[in-house]
VOLUMTOR-131787 format. One record per residue (C-alpha): x, y, z; residue in three letters. Coordinates in steps of 0.001 Angstrom, whole numbers, plus 500000, padded with zeros to 6 digits. Last residue first. Layout:
<nukols>
XYZALA
...
</nukols>
This chain:
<nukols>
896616584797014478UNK
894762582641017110UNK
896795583868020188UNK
896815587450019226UNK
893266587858019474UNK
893921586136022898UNK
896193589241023437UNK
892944591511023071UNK
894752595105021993UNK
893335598096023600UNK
895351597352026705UNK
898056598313024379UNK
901379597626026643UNK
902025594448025182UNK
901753595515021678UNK
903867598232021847UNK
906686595282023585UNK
906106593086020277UNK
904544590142019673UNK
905340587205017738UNK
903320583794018555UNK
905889580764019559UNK
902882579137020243UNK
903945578138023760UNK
904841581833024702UNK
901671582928023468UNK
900007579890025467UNK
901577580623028477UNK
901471584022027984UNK
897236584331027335UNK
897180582356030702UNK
898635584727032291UNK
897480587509030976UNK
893710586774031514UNK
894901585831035450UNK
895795589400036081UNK
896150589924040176UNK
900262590275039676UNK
901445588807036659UNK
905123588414035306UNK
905519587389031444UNK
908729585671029924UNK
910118585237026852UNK
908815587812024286UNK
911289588053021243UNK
912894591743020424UNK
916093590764021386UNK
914971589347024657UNK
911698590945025657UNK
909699590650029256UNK
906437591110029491UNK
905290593133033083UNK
901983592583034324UNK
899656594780036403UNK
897042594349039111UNK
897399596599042128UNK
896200599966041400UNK
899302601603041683UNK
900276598751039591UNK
898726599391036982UNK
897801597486033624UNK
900405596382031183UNK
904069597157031559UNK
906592596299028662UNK
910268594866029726UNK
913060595257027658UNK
916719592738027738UNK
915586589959029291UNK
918794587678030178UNK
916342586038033276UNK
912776586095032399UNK
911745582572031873UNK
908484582194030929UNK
905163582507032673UNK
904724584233036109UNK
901831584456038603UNK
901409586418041503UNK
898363586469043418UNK
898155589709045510UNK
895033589135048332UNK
897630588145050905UNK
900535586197049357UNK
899576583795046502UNK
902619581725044853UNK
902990580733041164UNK
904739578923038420UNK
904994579016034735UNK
908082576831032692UNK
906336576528028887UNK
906556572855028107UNK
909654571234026398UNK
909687567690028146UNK
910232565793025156UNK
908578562668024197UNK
909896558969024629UNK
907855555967023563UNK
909728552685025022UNK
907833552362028824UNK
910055554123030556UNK
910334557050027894UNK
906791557610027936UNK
906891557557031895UNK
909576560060032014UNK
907916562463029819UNK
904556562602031850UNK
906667563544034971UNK
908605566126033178UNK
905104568330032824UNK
903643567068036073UNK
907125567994037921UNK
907967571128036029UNK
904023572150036203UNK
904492571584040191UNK
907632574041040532UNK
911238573309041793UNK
913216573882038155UNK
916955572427038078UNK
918974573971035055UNK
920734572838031650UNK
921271575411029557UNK
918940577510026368UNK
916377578795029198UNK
913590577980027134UNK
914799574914026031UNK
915539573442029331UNK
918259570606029607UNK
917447569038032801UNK
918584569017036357UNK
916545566441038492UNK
915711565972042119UNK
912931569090041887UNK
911059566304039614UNK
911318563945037453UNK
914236560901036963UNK
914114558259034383UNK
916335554461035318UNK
916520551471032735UNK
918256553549030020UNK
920782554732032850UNK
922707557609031922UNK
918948559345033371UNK
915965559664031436UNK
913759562476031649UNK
913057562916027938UNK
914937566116027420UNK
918253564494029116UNK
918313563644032627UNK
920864564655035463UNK
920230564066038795UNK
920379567354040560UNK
922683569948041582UNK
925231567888039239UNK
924652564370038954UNK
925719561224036950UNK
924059558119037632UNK
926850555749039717UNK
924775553785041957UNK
925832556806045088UNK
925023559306042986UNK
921441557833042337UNK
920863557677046199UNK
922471560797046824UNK
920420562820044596UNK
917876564531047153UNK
918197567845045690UNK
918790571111048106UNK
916090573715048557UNK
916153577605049124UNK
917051580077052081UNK
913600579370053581UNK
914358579140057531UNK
911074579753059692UNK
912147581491063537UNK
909999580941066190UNK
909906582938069891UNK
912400585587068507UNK
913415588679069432UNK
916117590361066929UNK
919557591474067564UNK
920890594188064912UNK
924558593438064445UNK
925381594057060978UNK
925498590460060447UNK
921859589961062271UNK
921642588354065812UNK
918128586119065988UNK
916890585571069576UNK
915235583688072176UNK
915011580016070558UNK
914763576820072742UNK
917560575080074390UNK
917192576130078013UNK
917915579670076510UNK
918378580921072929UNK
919971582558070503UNK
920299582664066510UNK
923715583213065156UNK
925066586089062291UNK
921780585844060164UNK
922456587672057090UNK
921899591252055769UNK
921220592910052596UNK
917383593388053691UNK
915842593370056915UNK
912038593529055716UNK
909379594190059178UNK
905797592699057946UNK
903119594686059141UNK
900688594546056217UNK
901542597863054154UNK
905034596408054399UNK
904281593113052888UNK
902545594868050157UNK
905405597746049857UNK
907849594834049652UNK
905701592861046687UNK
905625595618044795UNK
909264596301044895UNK
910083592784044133UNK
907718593239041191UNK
909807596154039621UNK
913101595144040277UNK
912611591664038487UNK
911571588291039872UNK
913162585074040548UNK
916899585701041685UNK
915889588643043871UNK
912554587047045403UNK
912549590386047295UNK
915338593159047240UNK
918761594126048400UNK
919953590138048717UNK
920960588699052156UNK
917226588654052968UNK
915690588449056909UNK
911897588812056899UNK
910120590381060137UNK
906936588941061303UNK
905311590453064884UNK
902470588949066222UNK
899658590342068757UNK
897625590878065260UNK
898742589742062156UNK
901332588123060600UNK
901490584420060174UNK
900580583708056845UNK
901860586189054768UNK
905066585983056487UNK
904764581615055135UNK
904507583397051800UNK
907189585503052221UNK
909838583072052910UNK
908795580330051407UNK
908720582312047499UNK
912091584118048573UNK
912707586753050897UNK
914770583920053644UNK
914754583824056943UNK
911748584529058555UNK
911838585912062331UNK
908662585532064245UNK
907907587654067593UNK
904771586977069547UNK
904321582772069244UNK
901756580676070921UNK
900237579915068017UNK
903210579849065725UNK
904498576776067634UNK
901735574876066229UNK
901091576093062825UNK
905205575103062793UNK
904602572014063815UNK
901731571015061712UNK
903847572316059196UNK
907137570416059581UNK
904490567209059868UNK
902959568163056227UNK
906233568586055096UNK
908863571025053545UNK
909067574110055688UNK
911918574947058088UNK
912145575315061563UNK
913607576647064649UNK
911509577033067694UNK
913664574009069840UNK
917378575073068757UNK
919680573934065845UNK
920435576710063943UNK
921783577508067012UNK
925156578551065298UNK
925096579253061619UNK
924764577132058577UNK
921099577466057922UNK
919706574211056070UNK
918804574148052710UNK
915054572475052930UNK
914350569016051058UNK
914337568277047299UNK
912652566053045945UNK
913060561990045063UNK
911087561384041762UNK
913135558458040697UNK
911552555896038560UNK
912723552719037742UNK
911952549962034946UNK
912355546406035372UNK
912418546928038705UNK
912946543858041850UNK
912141545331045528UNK
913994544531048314UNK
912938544808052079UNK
915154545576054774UNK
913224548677056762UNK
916063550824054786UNK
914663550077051780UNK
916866548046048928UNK
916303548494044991UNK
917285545728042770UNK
917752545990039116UNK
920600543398038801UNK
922793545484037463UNK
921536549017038443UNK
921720547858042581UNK
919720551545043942UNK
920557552130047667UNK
918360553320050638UNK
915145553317049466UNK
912827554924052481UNK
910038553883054576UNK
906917554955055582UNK
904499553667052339UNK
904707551096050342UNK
901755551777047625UNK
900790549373045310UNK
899584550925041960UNK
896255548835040917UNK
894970551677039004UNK
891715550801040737UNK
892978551070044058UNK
895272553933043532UNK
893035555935042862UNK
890567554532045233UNK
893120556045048074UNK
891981559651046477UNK
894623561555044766UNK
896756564211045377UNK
895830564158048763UNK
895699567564050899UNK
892341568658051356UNK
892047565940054675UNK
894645568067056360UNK
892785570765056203UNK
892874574386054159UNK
891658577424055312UNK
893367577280058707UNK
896042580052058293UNK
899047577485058145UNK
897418575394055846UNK
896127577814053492UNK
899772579355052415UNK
902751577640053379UNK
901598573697053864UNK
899371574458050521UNK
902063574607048116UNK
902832570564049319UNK
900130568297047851UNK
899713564708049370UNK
901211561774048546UNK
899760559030051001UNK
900615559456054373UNK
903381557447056428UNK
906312559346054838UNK
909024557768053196UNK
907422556946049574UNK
907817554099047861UNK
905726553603044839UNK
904908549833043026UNK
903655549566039588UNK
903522545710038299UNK
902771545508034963UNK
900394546315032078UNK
901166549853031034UNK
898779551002028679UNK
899310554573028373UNK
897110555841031277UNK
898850552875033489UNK
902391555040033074UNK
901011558186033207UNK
899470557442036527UNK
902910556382038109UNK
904217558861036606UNK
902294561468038218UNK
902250559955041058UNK
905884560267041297UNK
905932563509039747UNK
903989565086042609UNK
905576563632045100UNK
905919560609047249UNK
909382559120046408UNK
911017555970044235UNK
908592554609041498UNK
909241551370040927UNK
907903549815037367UNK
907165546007035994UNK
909166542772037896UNK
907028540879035167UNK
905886537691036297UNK
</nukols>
């Protein structure tokens, strides 16, 4: 019997190539490990709906248990692979078990950077990655006056989004001078501050945590670098996300911030593809090699992987676009817009809903949306097309960019 395909880690890629490989045909055994007791489940929501009670535990599965079933992908679930054997093909969990591969899978994740400063390690500190961190943290919020939230990027201010309100206080702590500084331009990060603002939310920008506080082991305070001391009965860490590569280091598969995989998601190891926030990949957008934590990455690179594990590679060269909803403002963003060299507004943003297109020698490659789904869209598949269109253009409301689209 063949010893068919393990896929290593509960995420989105995992499942994804786990159902990409029985979609094409695959005929053997398909077994996924994940380390957490509950099926895969989806993660955006643990910092948006699940902390404010719109969304439920039960909402969260990426796919229903008959899935699974009828795919006839075995899931071992609550426990972890602790080292990869590439010559004989043997994987080893840390409850003892071994399982056999002819083909393996890595779609480990990423888990929160932590904060290297002292207390980082008292009761009513916490960071955001799964669906146990946030039933604690939608816990300890509820009995919680004063939050501190380190970290202005995607976590940060979505989890602020989440938790301010009345009879609690939310300020934001960001080394850099502005909002989601490495993700978004000037423009948008300035939106986004006068929206968190014009909610409650306190921003301590360019400064640092210096220690965080507390008595009887549980959190009190948070002591900035310039020396500002802030109350705290829960403080969220978001400073960004660190790959889980150690296993594939540690069998010899080069890595550098990430497993590293070639446009088809497979590894040094023929035997061995990699998808995910784990993986560093040549992006064609971007014109280097970078590490992309986003769903579409993992779907997109996902699918790639299982072609190339079961002998028909395709590239994973899809349009990067991610998103993250904060109050009623739901940003969107297509593209890559770092190295843009002209940006074109369309819409308002007095008003709220406006987008920004962003030019690199007079070629569109990235679009920023705030409340305009049309545009969105309309830049993922402009940008997917290749389609010209010039910064005029962009700003025209009187021009329909699906128009565009089928030029």
């Amino acid at each position: 019997m063949p010893d068919g395909l393990v896929v290593v880690g509960g995420s989105y890629a995992a499942v994804q190539i786990a159902a990409s490989a029985r979609e094409r045909g695959f005929d053997g055994p398909i077994r996924l490990v994940g380390e957490e007791e509950e099926p895969p489940y989806q993660r955006p929501p643990l910092s948006k709906g699940f902390l404010t009670g719109k969304t439920t535990a039960a909402m969260l599965p990426l796919r229903a248990e008959a899935f699974y079933r009828n795919a006839a992908i075995d899931l071992v679930l609550g426990t972890r692979v602790t080292a990869v054997d590439r010559i004989d093909r043997v994987v080893t969990m840390a409850d003892g078990r071994h399982l056999r591969y002819d083909r393996l899978a890595l779609a480990l994740g990423a888990r929160p950077r932590p904060l290297p400063v002292p207390g980082a390690g008292l009761d009513g500190v916490l960071a955001l990655r799964t669906l146990a961190d946030a039933e604690r943290l939608r816990a300890v919020a509820a009995q919680a006056g004063e939050v501190v939230v380190v970290g202005g990027g995607f976590i940060g201010l979505e989890v602020a989004s989440a938790l301010v309100g009345p009879g609690r206080a939310v300020t934001v702590v960001e080394a850099q001078d502005r909002l989601l500084a490495r993700a978004l331009p000037p423009a948008v990060s300035e939106f986004l501050a006068g929206v968190h603002r014009a909610r409650g939310v306190r921003l301590a920008l360019r400064t640092g945590v210096r220690s965080i506080d507390g008595t009887g082991g549980r959190v009190r305070s948070v002591t900035l670098d310039d020396g500002r001391t802030l109350g705290a009965d829960l403080v969220v860490v978001g400073i960004g996300a660190v790959p889980n590569a150690e296993i594939a280091q540690a069998c010899g598969l080069p890595c550098d911030d990430g497993i590293l995989v070639d446009r088809f998601a497979t590894t040094a190891d023929p035997a061995i593809v990699a998808a995910g926030d784990c993986t560093r990949h040549p992006n064609v957008h971007a014109g280097r090699p970078l590490r992309l934590e986003s769903v579409q990455n993992a779907l997109d690179q996902a699918r790639a992987a299982a072609g190339s594990a079961m002998g028909t590679p395709t590239p994973h060269d899809a349009v990067p676009w991610f998103w993250s909803d904060q109050y009623e403002v739901k940003l969107q963003m297509a593209g890559l817009s770092q190295g843009a060299d002209r940006s074109a507004l369309r819409g308002s943003a007095d008003q709220g809903r406006f987008s920004l297109f962003h030019f690199r020698d007079g070629r569109l490659i990235a679009v920023d949306s705030v409340n305009r789904p049309a545009d969105h869209m309309a830049a993922r598949r402009l940008l997917a097309a290749g389609r010209p269109l010039t910064a005029e253009q962009a700003a025209d409301e009187s021009i329909d960019l699906k128009l565009l689209i089928g030029s």
